[in-house]
Phi, psi and omega in degrees: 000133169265172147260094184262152184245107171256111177293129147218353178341283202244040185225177183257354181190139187311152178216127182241142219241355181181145170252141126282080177307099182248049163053225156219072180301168141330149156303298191305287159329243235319334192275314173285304166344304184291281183342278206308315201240055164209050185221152164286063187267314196238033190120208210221095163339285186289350166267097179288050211240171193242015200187125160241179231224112186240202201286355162278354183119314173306167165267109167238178198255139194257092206281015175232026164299135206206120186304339212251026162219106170273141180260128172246020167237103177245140196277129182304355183241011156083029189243155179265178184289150167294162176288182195257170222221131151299139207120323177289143163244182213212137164225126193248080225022333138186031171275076180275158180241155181270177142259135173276158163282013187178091178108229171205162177205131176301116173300000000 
């Protein structure tokens, strides 16, 4: 089962920025999976590297690199995407969610 992540929080329009492979969780686990590893925590959801590269030069590990999140979106200046947002939706086979400021709730 997948999860697609659609930025519509801040854009002019929806973009949808990653498929999330959850396997076959639960709907609330699938949503909080997808939430958690389409987020900026440890390093760049959407840069798919397992090592970044930071401003002194070093190599630090890039902790929110995740095999099961394809990114379908690239930003023209090499930079990675913002975290997903309350506001942000969620579509789980033809069920769309809203992220709430605490969950998610169906649109």
């Amino acid at each position: 089962m997948q999860v697609a992540v659609i930025h519509t929080a801040f854009e002019n329009a929806p973009q949808t920025v990653a498929f999330v492979d959850v396997g076959e969780m639960e709907t609330n686990e699938a949503l909080e999976y997808a939430f958690r590893w389409t987020n900026n925590v440890m390093g760049s959801w959407s840069i798919k590297k397992t090592e970044l590269e930071a401003s002194d030069g070093q190599l630090i590990e890039n902790g929110d690199y995740n095999r099961n999140v394809t990114v379908m979106v690239e930003r023209p200046d090499g930079m990675g995407l913002r975290s997903t947002s309350m506001g942000d939706q969620m579509l789980i086979g033809n069920t769309k969610y809203s992220v709430d400021m605490m969950g998610f709730s169906e649109v």
